[in-house]
N, C-alpha and C positions, 0 to 999 in steps of 0.2 A: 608346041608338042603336048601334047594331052598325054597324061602319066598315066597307068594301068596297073592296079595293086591284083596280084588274080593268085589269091592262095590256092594248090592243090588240093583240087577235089576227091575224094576217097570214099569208097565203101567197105569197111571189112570183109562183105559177102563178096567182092572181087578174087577174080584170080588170083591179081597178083599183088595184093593188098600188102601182104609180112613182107616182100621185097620194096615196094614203093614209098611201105612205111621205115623200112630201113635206111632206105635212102636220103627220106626227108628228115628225118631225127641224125644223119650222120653232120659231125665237127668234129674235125680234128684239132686236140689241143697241143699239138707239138707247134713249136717256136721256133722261129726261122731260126738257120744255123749262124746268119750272119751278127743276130740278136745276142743269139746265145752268147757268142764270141766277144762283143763288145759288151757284153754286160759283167762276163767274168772278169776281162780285164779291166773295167771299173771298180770293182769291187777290188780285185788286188791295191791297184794304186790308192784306194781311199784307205786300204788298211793300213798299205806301206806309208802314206803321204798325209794320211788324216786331212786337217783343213784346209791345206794348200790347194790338195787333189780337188775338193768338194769348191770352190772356190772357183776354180778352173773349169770343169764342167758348169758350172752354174753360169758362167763368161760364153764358155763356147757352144752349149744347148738354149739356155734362157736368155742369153743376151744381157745379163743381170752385171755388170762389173759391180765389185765390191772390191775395198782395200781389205778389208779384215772381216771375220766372220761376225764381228758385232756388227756391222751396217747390213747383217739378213737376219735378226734375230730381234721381230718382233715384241714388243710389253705386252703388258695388261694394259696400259693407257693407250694403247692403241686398241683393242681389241674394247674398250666404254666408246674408243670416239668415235669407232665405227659401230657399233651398238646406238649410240645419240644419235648418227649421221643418219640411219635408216628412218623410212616412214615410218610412223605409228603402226598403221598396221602390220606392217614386218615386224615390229618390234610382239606387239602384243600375238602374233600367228609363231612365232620365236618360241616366246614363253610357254605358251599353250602346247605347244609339239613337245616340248621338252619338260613340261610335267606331265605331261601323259605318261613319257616315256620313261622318264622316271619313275612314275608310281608302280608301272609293271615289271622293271626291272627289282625293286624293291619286294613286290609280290612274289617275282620269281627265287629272289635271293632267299626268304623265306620257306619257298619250297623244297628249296633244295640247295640248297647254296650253306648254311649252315651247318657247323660241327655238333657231332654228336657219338655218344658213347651208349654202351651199357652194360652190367654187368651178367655172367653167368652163374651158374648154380653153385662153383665153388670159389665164388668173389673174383674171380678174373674181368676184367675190365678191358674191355675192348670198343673201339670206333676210329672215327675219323676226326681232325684237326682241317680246319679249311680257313686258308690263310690268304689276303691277295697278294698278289704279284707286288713285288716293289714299285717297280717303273716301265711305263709303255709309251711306244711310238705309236701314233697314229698317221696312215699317210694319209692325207687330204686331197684333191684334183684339185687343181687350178688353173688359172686363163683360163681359155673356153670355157672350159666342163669344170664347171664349178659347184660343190654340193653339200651346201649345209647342210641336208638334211643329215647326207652319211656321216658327217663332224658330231650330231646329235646322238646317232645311234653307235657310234665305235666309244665316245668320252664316256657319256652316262652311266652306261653300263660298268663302265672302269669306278665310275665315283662311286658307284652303288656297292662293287665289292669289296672298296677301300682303298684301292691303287692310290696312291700319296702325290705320284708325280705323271703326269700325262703331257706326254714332248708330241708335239703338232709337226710337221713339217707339212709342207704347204709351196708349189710353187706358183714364182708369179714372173713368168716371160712375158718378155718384151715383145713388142706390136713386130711381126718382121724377121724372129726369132727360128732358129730350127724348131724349139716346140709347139711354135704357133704355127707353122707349115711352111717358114720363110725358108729363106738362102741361111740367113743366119749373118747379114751384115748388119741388121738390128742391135745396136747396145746403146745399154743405158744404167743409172743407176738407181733406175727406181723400177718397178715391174710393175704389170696391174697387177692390183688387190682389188679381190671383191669384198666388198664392205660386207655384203651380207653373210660368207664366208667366217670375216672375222668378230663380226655381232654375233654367229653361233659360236665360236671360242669362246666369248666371253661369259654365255648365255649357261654353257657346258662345263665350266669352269677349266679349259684346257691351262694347264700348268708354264709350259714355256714354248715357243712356236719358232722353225727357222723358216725360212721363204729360199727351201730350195727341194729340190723335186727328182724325179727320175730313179737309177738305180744308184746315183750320188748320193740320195739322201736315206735309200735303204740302206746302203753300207755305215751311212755315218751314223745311221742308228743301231746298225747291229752292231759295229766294230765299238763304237765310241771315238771323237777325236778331244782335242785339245779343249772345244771349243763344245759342241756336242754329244750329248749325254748319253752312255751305253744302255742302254733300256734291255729288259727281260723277253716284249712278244713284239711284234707289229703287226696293225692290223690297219685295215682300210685297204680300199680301191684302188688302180693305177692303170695306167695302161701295157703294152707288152714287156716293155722294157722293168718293171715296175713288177710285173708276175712273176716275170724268170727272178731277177733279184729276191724276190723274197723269199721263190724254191732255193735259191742256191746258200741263203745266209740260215734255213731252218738248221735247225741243228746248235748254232752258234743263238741263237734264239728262237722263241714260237713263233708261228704264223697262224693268223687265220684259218685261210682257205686260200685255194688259189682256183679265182674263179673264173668263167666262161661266161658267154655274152647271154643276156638275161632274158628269161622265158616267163611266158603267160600259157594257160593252157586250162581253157575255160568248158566245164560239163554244164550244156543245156539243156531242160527238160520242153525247151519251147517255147513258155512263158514268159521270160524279160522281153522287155520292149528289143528289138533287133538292133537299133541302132545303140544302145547300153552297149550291146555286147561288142558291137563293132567301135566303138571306141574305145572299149578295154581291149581289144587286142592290137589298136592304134598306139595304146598307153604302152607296150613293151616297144612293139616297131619303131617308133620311133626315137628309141637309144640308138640303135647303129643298122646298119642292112643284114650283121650277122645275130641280130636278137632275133626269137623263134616265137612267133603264135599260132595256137592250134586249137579246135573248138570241136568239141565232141556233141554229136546230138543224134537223139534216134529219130527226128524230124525232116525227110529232106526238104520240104518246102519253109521251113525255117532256115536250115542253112542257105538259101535260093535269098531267102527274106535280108538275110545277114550280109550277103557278098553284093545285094542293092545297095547297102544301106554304107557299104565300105565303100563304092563306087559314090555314092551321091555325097559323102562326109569328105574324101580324101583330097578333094580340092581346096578346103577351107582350112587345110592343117599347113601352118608354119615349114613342117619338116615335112612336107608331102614326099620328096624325092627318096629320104632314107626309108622312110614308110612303104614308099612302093616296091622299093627293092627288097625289102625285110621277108615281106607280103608273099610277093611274088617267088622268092629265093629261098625263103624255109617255112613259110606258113601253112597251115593244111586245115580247112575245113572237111571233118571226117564225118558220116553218117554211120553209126553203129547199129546193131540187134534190139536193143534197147539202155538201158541207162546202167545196169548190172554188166554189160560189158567196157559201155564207155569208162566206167569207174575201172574196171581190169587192167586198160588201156592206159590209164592214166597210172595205175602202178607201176609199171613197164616203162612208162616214161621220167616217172618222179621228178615232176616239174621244180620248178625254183617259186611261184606263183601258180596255185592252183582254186580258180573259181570255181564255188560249184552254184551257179544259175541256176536255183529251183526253188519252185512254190514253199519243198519239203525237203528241205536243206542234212536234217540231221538224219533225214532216211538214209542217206546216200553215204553219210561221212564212214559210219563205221567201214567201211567197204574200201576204207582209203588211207593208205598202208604206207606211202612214202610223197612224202612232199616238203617242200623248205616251209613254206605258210598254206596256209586253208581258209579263203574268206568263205563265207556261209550267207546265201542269201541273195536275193536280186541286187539288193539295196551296198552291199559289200564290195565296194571296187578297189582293188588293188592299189589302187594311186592311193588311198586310205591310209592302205599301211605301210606306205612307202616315206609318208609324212607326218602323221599324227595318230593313229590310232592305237599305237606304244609299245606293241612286241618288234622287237629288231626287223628292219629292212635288209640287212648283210646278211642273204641266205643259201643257202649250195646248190651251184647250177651244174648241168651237163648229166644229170643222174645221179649225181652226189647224194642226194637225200634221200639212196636207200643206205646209206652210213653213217651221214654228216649233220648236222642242225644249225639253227639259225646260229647267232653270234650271241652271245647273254652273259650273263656276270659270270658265269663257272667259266666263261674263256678269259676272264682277268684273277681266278683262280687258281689255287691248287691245294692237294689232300697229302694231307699225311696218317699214315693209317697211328692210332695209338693203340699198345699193347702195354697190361699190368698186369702180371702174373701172380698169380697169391701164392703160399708156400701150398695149399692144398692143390689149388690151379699147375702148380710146378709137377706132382706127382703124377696126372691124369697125361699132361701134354708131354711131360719129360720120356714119362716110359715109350709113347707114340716116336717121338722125337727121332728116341734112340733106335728105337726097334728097324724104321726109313731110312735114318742115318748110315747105319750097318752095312742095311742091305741095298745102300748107294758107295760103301767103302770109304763113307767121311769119316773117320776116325773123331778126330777134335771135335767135329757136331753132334757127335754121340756124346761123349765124354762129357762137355759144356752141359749135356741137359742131363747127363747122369749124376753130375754131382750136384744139383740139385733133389734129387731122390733118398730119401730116407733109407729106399731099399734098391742101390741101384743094378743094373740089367748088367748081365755079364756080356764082355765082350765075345764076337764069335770071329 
C-alpha cells in the first residue's frame, strides 16, 4: 500500500477560503467524558488513600508491582549510572543542550525575572520582591514517548530561578501493560527506564524522581502522600489522562499550560530549498496524526515544488504512517496575496512554531503579533529549538499564544509587590485613600489612612 500525505490546498482569493480555513484549523479540546470520569475519581482516592492508592494504579496501569513506595523512588545514583551508561556522544550532545539552555534561561532571568524597587518624590518606596517557588513537580513521559529533551527545558528553568527542590515523576510501564497498549496482564517489578531519560535528570540536576506516571502521579504531586512530596506547580507534558488531571488539581496548585497537539506553520518567500521546508513540516507530523502543518507562500509553483518534495521524502521517514495522516488530516499548503497577508494569516492562527522562510527574515517579523517561538531564517529549523538552541521548547498551542508564552523562569516564580510609605508619602496617598474610601462606604479604610494624616479628612 503506497501511503499519500496530500495537505489541503488553499488560496485566500477562493470563495470559500474563511470557511475551509475554518475547518482546517478546527480541534476540539474537550476530553472525553469517560476520561473525565476516571481521572476525578483517581484523584479522590489518591487524596483519600495517598500511597496505597498511587501504588495500585501504578500495578493496574503500568504493570509496575511495588511493595512500598521506596522500590519507585529513583537516586541520584541511578540517575550517574545512567548518565555513565550512555554513549559519549549523548553524553557530551546532553551537556551542550543544557548549557545553552541554561545560559538563556539565566539571560532571561536577568531580564526580568529580578526584584526591584524605586523611590518617589516624597521617599515612598515602591516595587516588586521576586521570589522562586519552594518545590516543583515535573511530569516527565515515559515507555514509548520518552523525552529528555522536555526533562531539560521544564528543570533548568526551575534551577535558574532558585526552585530548591525539583520532584521528577517519570513512568516506566511494563512491556504488555495497559500504558503500553496491552490487556494489562503484563506485571513486573521493574519497568523500562530510558537511560537517556534519567542521564538528563542527572544532567538537570532533578532533586528526587518517582517512576510512576498518569493522573496517579499528578495527584500525588498536587495532594502530597506519605511517601511523595506536595510541590507548589507542575509542569511538563502528558497525555489525556495527564491534561484533564492537571486542569482539575490547578487551583490546589500551578500548572503550566494545558496543551494541544503541536503545530508548525511555516511563511515562505520561495526561496528555501523545498525540500527544507518539507521536512520541517514532517518535523511536527510526525508527533501524532492530530499535530498541524501549514505553509503559507505567495508562490504557487513553490508550493507545487514543496508537496513533490513531501511525496518523494515521505517514504524514507520511520513514522511515514502518522506523517501521512497528520498531512493529509490537518495540513494545508495555502497560497496568499503576497507575504503582508501570509504574516496576517499567521496572526489569526498564532502558531506554537512559527518559521519564517525568507531571504529577509526581520522584514517580515515585525508584522508578527502572536506565536509561542519565531525561528528567523532558511537556516532556523524548528527541531533547533526544540533541542539545543536554549529558549524553552514547552510552548502554547491551539491559539494560546495570542495570551500565553513559552515556559521560563518567571513560571517557577512569583511577585510580591513592596510598599514603604514615608510619613510625607502618608499624607499625599492618605488624603487619596480616604477621600475613595468614603466614597466606597469603607469606613475603617478611610480612618486607617486618616490617622496617618497630620491633617485628617473629615468623615461624610
Amino acid at each position: 500500500m503506497t501511503l499519500v500525505a496530500a495537505p489541503a490546498r488553499m488560496s485566500t482569493a477562493a470563495a470559500t477560503f474563511e470557511a475551509d480555513f475554518a475547518a482546517r484549523l478546527h480541534w476540539s479540546a474537550d476530553t472525553d467524558a469517560a476520561i473525565e470520569q476516571r481521572v476525578a475519581d483517581i484523584l479522590a482516592d489518591v487524596q483519600k488513600r495517598g500511597d496505597a492508592a498511587v501504588l495500585e494504579y501504578t500495578a493496574r496501569f503500568d504493570g509496575l508491582s511495588a511493595p512500598h513506595m521506596a522500590a519507585l523512588e529513583l537516586t541520584q545514583a541511578d540517575f550517574k549510572a545512567a548518565f555513565d551508561a550512555i554513549p559519549q556522544a549523548q553524553r557530551d550532545a546532553l551537556q551542550a543542550a543544557a548549557k545553552r539552555v541554561r545560559s538563556y534561561h539565566e539571560a532571561q532571568k536577568k531580564a526580568s525575572g529580578e526584584s526591584w524597587s524605586y523611590r518617589d518624590e516624597d521617599g515612598t518606596l515602591l516595587g516588586q520582591k521576586v521570589t522562586p517557588l519552594d518545590r516543583v513537580g515535573i511530569y516527565v513521559p515515559g515507555g514509548k514517548a520518552a523525552y529528555p529533551s522536555s526533562l531539560l527545558m521544564n528543570a533548568i528553568p526551575a534551577h535558574v530561578a532558585g526552585v530548591k527542590e525539583i520532584i521528577m515523576v517519570v513512568p516506566t510501564p511494563v512491556r504488555g501493560s495497559v500504558a503500553t497498549g496491552g490487556t494489562g496482564e503484563g506485571t513486573s517489578t521493574q519497568g523500562e527506564r530510558n537511560e537517556l531519560v534519567l542521564a538528563a535528570a542527572y544532567v538537570a540536576g532533578v532533586t528526587r524522581a518517582f517512576t510512576i506516571g498518569g493522573a496517579q502521579a499528578v495527584a500525588a504531586l498536587a495532594y502530597g502522600t506519605a511517601t511523595v512530596p506536595k510541590v507548589d506547580k507542575i509542569t511538563g507534558p502528558g497525555n489525556a489522562y495527564v491534561a484533564s488531571a492537571k486542569k482539575r488539581v490547578f487551583g490546589t496548585v500551578g500548572i503550566d499550560m494545558i496543551a494541544g497537539p503541536s503545530e508548525i506553520l511555516v511563511l515562505a518567500d520561495g526561496t528555501t530549498p523545498p525540500d527544507w521546508v518539507a521536512m520541517d513540516l514532517f518535523s511536527q507530523a510526525e508527533h501524532d496524526e492530530l499535530a498541524q502543518s501549514i505553509l503559507l507562500c505567495p508562490d504557487a509553483a513553490y508550493l507545487d515544488a514543496v508537496q513533490r518534495e513531501i511525496d518523494r521524502l515521505l517514504p524514507t521517514m520511520p513514522r511515514a504512517e502518522i506523517i501521512a495522516k497528520s498531512l493529509t488530516g490537518r495540513g494545508a499548503l495555502i497560497l496568499t496575496k503576497d507575504m503582508e497577508e501570509a504574516c496576517a494569516i499567521s496572526n489569526r492562527i498564532a502558531p506554537e512554531h512559527l518559521e519564517v522562510s525568507s531571504t529577509d527574515p526581520h522584514r517580515w517579523e515585525p508584522l508578527l503579533r502572536h506565536a509561542g517561538a519565531i525561528f528567523l531564517g532558511a537556516y532556523t529549523s524548528e527541531s533547533l529549538g526544540d533541542y539545543c538552541a536554549g529558549p524553552n521548547h514547552v510552548l502554547p498551542t491551539s491559539g494560546t499564544a495570542r495570551f500565553s508564552s513559552p515556559l521560563g523562569v518567571y513560571d517557577f516564580q512569583k511577585r510580591s509587590s513592596l510598599i514603604e510609605v514615608s510619613e510625607a508619602g502618608a499624607q499625599v496617598l492618605g488624603t487619596i485613600a480616604a477621600e475613595l474610601a468614603y466614597g466606597e462606604g469603607l469606613q475603617a479604610h478611610a480612618q486607617a489612612a486618616e490617622m496617618r494624616l497630620t491633617t485628617p479628612v473629615k468623615p461624610r
